[in-house]
N, C-alpha and C positions, 0 to 999 in steps of 0.2 A: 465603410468597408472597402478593401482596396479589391479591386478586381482580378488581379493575377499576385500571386504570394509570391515576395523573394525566394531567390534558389538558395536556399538554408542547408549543407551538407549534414548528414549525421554527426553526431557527437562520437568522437575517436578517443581512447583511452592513453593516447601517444606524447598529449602534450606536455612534456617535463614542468611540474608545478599544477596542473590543471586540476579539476576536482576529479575527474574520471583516471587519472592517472596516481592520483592518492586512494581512491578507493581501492585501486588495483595492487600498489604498491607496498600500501601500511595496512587497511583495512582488511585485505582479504586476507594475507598473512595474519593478522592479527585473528581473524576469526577462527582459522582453522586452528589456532593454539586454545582458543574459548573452546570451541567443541572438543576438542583432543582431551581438556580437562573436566569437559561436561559429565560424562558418563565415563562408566570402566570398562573402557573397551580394550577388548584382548590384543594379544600382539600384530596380528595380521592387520586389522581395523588402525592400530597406531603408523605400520609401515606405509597402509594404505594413505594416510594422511600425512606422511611426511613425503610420498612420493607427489602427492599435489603439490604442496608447500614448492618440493624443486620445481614442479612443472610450470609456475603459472610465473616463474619468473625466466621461460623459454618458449618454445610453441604452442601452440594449443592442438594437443591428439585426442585423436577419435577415439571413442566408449567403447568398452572390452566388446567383445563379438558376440559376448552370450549374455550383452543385456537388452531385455526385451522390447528397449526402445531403440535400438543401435540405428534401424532402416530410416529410423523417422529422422534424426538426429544426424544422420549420415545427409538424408537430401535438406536437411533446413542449415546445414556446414560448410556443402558443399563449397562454398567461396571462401570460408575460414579457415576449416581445419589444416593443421603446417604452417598457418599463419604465426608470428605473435601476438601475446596476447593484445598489446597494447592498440593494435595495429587492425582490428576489429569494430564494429560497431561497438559502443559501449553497452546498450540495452543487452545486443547480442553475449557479448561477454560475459556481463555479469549473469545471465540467466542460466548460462553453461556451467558457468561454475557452480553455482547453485545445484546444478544435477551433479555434476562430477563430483561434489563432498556429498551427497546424497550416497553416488553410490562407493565411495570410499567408506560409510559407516557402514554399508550394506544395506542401507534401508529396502531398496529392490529386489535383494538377495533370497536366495536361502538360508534358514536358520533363525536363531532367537534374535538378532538385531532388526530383521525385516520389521517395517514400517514405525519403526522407533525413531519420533522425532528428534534430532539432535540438539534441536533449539528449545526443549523444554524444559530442563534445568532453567537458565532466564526469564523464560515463560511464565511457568508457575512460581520463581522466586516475584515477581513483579505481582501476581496475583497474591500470592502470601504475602504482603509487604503490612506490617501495621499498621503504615501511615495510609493504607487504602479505607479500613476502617471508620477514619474520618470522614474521609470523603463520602462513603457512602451512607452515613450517618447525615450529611450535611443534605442530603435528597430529603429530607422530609422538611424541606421548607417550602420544595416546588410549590406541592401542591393550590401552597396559601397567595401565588403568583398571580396575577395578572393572565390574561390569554395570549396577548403580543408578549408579555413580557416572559412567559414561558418557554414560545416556541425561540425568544432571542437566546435566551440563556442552553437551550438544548442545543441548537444549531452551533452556537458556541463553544460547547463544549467538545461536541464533535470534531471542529473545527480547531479548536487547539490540542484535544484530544489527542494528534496525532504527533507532536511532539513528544510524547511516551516512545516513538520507535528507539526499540532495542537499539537494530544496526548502529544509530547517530549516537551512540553510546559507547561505540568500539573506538578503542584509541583518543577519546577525549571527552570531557565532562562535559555536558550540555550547561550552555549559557543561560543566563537570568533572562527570561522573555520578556521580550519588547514588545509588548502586542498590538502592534502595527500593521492594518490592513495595509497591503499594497493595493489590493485590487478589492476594491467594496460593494458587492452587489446583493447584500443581504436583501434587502427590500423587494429583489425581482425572485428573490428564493424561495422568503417566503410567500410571497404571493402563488406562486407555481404549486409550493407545497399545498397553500391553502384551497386548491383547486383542483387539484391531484384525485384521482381514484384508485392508479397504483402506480408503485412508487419502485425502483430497480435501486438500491445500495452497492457499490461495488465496493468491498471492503480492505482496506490495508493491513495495519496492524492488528493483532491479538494484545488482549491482557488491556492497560489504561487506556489506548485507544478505542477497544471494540466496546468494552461497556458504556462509555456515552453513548456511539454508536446506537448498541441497544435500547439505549434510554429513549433517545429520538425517534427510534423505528416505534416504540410503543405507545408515545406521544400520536405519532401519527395513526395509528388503530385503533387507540385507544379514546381520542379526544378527537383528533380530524377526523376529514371526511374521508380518509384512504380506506380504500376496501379490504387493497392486498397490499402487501409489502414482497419484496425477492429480495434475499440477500447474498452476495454474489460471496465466495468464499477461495481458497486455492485449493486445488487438488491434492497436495502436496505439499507438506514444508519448503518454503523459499523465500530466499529475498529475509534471511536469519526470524524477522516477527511478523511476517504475513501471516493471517487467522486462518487456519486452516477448522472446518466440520467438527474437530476435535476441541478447538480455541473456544468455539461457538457453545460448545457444551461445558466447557471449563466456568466461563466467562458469567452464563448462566445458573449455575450452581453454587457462584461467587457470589452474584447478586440474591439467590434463592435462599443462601445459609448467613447474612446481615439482616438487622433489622428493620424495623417501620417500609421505608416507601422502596426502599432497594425488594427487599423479599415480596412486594406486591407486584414490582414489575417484573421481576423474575416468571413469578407465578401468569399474570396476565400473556406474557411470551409463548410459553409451556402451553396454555390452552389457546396462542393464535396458529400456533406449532401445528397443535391437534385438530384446528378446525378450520386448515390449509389455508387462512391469512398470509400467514407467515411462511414461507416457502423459503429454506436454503439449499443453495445448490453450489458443486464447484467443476463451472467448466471446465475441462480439458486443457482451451483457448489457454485460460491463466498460468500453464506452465511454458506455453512457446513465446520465445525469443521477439518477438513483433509486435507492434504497437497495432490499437484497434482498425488499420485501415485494412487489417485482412484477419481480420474477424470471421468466424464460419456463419453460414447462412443462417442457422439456427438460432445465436445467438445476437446478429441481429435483430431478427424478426424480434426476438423479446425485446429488445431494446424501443424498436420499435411501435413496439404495442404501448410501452411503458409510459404513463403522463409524465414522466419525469425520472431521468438517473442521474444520479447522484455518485459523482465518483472520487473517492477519497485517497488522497495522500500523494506521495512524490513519484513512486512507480506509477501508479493506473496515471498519474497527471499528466508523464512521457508518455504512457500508451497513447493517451487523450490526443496530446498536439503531435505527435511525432518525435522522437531522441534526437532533433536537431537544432543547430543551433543558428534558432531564430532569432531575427532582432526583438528585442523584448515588447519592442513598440510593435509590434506585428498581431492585428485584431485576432484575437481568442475565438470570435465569430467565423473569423474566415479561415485558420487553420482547423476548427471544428465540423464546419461545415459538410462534412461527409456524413457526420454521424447522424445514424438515421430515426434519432429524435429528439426532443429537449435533452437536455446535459447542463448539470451543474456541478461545480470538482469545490471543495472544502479542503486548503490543502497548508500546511506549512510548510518554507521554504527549504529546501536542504540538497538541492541539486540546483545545475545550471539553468534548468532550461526553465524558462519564462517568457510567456505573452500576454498581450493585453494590455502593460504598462503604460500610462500617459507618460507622453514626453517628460513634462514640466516633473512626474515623481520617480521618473526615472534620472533623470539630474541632478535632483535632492538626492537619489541613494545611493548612487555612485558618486556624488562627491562626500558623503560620510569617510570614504577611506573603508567602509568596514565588505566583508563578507559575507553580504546581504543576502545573495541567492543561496550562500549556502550554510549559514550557522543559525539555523532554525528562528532567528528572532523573530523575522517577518510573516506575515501570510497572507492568502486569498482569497477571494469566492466572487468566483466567476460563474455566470450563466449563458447559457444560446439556448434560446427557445421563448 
């Protein structure tokens, strides 16, 4: 571990060609056309989104004066707003935006669009899908598994699990996985897990992501020694398939209404639900702009109590190390280092930022020629603690 970390600027959404500059460019244009189409939303809700569309390829303005987050959003702006968009922290950015088509459907509003998720057209299309059916059909073999060889196969699936995000779905067809760990620390995972009495989940996706997810938190109540499970959720639709308290219940009554071992785990959920095992909640935190180094007090402390968190996918991963762009060889250990207890991220690749990387497989993937950090082939599991 190195004792003082390179000075890694933030990730800027400026660089012509960058990843953060395509999400901004192609992807976010491109979503607000998906939403526009999602629901039938009346005329004012469509001009409302065509007025983003122009906005976000000029400055970034502040939120109308009569939305109820304006003060909060005004002082977490203050260096931004007037700016361009591109010209911003990228975390920063994209988080904003996420509120500003928020309140362009009105979901904050008054009237019948309030708290109507925009992203659940998507949503529940990936939950209805036939070919999930399989899937969840193919669960009644766990059982007949091994010990080590169950907890591999759940962690796993969690772990590529997250390749289901919606978002990496906008604007181009997800590639044939490569299942390539870059960073392999399953071994210290499981042992952590094995050892665990509770366990904090921070969750990313809704829909094919969260139900492994689920699978594994119930593995752990069910079969380890974890007492309790937290599972962290968003306040709010963002970030197009973050799971939001709603996902949670969706996801649940997906695996509750399939047969054999899905509808038992559904069931076993439902009653850790009732007998505060299983505890979900969705901080506040998960809707601001910032990665965990300014975390509120509170949700430390949980972290802190927790034997182990467990933070999944490409967003919480930026929260994790920072939205900068560190050298990839830069210990996981010691950009973590804050966090005020064990941490282990399960994540597949699909943004810039990466640490941890050995030299010598950081050589091999950058000389592939290909788009390693960010066309989901690759993944990782990384631990500190």
């Amino acid at each position: 571990m190195t004792d003082r970390l390179p000075d890694a600027p933030p990730i800027l959404g400026d660089p012509p060609g960058s990843f953060a500059w395509d999400v901004l460019h192609r992807r976010h244009p491109a979503l607000i056309e998906q939403v526009r189409g999602g629901l039938p939303y009346p005329p004012d809700r469509l001009r409302a989104l065509d007025a983003l569309t122009e906005e976000i390829t000029g400055v970034i303005e502040p939120l109308d004066r009569d939305a109820h987050d304006r003060a909060t959003w005004d002082a977490w702006g203050a260096e931004y707003v007037g700016r361009p968009w591109p010209a911003v922290p990228f975390l920063w950015a994209e988080s904003y935006f996420y509120r500003r088509l928020l309140g362009a459907v009105g979901y904050f509003g008054p009237g019948p669009w309030r708290g109507i998720d925009p992203f659940e057209p998507a949503k529940s299309a990936e939950l209805a899908d036939p070919a999930l059916d399989v899937d969840l059909a193919a669960l009644d073999e766990l059982p007949g598994l091994p010990a080590d060889e169950l907890v591999a196969a759940l962690t796993g699936a969690s772990l590529w699990g997250n390749r289901a995000d919606l978002g990496f779905r906008i604007g181009a067809a997800p590639t044939e996985a490569n299942e390539d760990l870059v960073v392999d620390q399953r071994p210290r995972l499981w042992s952590l897990l094995a050892a665990a009495r509770t366990v904090c989940v921070v969750a990313d996706n809704a829909g094919r992501e969260l139900l492994p997810d689920l699978l594994l938190i119930d593995h752990l109540l069910a079969a380890g020694g974890v007492a309790r499970v937290a599972l962290h959720v968003k306040p709010h639709p963002y970030y197009v398939s973050d799971a939001t308290m709603s996902d949670v219940i969706a996801a649940l009554r997906r695996l509750g209404g399939a047969p054999g071992y899905a509808a038992a785990v559904g069931e076993r959920l439902r009653r850790a639900v009732g007998a505060g095992r299983l505890t979900v909640s969705a901080p506040d935190f998960y809707r601001a702009p910032w990665s965990f180094h300014r975390m509120p007090a509170d949700l430390a402390a949980e972290f802190a109590a927790a034997s182990l968190t467990v933070v999944k996918g490409d967003l919480n991963y930026r929260r994790l190390v920072g939205d900068r762009a560190w050298p990839a060889t830069t210990p996981f250990e010691a950009v973590t280092a804050y966090f005020p207890g064990p941490v282990a991220t399960l994540r597949t690749l699909k943004c810039d930022v990466v640490t941890g990387v050995p030299a010598e497989t950081l050589a091999a993937l950058d000389g592939t020629g290909e788009p390693w950090r960010t066309n989901g082939t690759r993944a990782l599991v990384q631990v500190r603690g």
